[in-house]
N, C-alpha and C positions, 0 to 999 in steps of 0.2 A: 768423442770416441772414434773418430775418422782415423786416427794413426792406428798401423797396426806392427807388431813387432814380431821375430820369433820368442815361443813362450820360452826365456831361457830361464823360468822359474822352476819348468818342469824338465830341469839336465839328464840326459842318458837316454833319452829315445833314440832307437835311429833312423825312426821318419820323422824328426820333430815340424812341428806344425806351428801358421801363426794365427796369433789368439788376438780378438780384439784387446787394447788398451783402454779401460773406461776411466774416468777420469778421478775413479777412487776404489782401490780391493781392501778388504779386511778378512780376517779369516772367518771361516762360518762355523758350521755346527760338527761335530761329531755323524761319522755315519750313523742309520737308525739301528743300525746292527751290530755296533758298537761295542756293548756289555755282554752280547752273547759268547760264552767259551766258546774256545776254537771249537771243539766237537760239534756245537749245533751248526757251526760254517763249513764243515765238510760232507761228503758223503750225501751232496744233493742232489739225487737223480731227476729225469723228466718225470718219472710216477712221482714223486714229490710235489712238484709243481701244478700236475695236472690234480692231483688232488685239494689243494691248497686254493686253485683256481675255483673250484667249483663250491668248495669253505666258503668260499669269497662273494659267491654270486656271480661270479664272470666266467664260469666254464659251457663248454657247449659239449650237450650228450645229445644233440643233433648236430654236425657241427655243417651247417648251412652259410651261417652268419651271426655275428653277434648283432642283439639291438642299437640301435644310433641314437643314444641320449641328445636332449637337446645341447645344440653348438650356437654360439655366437653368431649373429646374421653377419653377411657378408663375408667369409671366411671358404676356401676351400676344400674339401674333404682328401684328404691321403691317407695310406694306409702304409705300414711297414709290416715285414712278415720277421715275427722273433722265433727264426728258425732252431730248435734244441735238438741235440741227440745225445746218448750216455756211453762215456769212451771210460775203459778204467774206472766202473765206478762214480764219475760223476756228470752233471750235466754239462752241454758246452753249446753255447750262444754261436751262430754262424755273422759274422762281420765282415764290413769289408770298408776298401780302403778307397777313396772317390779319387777320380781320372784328374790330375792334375791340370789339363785343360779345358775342367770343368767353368763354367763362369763364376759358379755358387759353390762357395764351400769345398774348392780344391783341397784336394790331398787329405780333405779329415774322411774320422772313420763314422760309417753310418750303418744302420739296419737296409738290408733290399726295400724297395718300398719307391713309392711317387703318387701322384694325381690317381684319385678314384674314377673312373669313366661314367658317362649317362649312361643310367639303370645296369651299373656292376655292383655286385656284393663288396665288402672290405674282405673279405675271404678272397675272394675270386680277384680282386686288384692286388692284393698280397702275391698272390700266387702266381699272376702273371707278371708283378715286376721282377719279383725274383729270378721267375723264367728268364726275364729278357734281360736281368745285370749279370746275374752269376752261373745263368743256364740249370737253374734248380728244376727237375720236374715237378710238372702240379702235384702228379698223381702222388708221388712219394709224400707229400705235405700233408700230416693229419691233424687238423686244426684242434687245439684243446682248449683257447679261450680267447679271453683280451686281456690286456692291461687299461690303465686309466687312461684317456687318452689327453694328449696338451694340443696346446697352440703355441708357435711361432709367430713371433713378428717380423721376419725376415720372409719367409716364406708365403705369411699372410693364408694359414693352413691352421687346421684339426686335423692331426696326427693321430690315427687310431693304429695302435700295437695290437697286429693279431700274432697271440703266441700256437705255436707249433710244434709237432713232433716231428723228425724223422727215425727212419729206423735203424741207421748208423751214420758214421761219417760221409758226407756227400761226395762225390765228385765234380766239384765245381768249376767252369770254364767262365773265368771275367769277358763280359764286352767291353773292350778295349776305350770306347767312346764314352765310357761312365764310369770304370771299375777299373782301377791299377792292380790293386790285389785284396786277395781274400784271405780269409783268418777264422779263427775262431778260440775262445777264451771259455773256460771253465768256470763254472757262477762260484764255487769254493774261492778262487783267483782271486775273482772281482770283490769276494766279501771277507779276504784278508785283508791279515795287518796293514797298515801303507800302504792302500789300492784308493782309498777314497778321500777325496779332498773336495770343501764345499766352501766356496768365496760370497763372498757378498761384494755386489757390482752394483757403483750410480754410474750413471753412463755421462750423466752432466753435474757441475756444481748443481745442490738444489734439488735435483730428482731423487725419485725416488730408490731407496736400495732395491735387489732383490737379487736372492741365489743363484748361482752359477755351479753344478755338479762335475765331476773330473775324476777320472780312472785313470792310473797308469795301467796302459797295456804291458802285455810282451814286450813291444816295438813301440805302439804309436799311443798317444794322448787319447784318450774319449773324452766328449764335454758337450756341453750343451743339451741340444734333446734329446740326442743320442744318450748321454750318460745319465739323462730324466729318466728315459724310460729303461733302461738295466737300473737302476736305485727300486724301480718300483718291482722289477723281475726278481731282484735279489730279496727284498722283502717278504713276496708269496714264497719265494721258495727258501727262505730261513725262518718264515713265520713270525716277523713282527708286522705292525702298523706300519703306513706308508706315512712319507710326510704330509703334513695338509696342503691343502691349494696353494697353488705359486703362482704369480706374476708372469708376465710373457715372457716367453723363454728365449734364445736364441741356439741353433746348430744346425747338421748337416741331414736335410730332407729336401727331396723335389716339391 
């Protein structure tokens, strides 16, 4: 899986991006959200979510930090901040697009987020990467929960999603040195028709399969752990079951 190509399976982007080539795709499942009439897919607000979170057992009505279930030894802690606010009625996820002369994971789209620091919260490492990629203030950040969190094997990381309020659209300033640009997409969007595509990837003859998630944006491609953790944000905030445990993942985090 060392060759890499542009994905030109996924035509009409106009930031298209390149996807690894493993050495076998088949098609996957059905999103989980699938069967639900358009109506339970629209009109999802952050109180949605934020309620749905705490259904769940993952909201914080202190919101300090969420707990750190146990993680895989040897593995890094990161944290990504899944920034929401409600434009027109519905929710919308804050994104952004990685510095093309990034070494890792140029030009895909990722959540703010990177390495946890000694003795920082996942709250508080949220909230300063965001600071320092797309110039989000802390203060405006009201943390409402988490999501499940995964692991990369690129990355050699546990990925904890801390989901967040703002209280309207941000004004965001990219640093140049990590962020080309920034976006944001509506979870209605993401949990239409033709929004979700899920492969099954062996990376070698012989190995093992295992899923590969994919969103067309607006513009650009989401996949990977990026597009793990919106599959799981769309779930709380449409109110089905998430997938079960997956296999190591690959996409775009520090």
């Amino acid at each position: 899986m060392r060759d890499e190509v542009t994905a030109t399976r996924f035509a009409g982007l106009v930031a298209p991006q390149v996807v690894p080539v493993p050495a076998t795709i088949r098609p996957g499942r059905p999103a989980p959200w699938a069967d639900l009439p358009s109506a339970r897919r629209r009109g999802l607000r952050v109180a949605t979510v934020e309620a749905r979170l705490l259904a769940r057992g993952q909201g914080v009505a202190d919101p300090v930090a969420p707990p750190m279930p146990e993680e895989p030894a040897g593995l890094r802690d990161s944290a990504v901040l899944v920034a929401l606010f409600d434009l027109d009625g519905e929710a919308r996820v804050v994104l952004t697009r990685r510095a093309r002369s990034l070494r890792d994971h140029a030009g895909e789209v990722a959540l703010p987020g990177g390495r946890v620091e000694e003795g920082e919260s996942l709250v508080a490492a949220a909230r300063r990467e965001a600071a320092e990629e797309v110039g989000l203030d802390p203060t405006q950040v009201r943390p409402l929960g988490w999501l499940t969190p995964l692991v990369t094997r690129v990355s050699g990381s546990v990925i904890w999603p801390v989901v967040a309020a703002l209280a309207g659209p941000p004004a965001l300033v990219p640093s140049p040195a990590e962020v080309e640009a920034t976006f944001d997409v509506a979870l209605a969007d993401l949990a239409g028709e033709d929004s979700y595509l899920e492969e099954f990837w062996r990376r070698e003859p012989g190995a093992a399969e295992f899923p590969i998630s994919f969103f067309r944006g607006p513009a650009d491609l989401i996949w990977g752990a990026t597009a793990r953790v919106l599959v799981d944000l769309v779930c709380v905030a449409v109110g089905v079951a998430p997938p079960g445990p997956e296999p190591l993942d690959d996409g775009p985090v520090d």
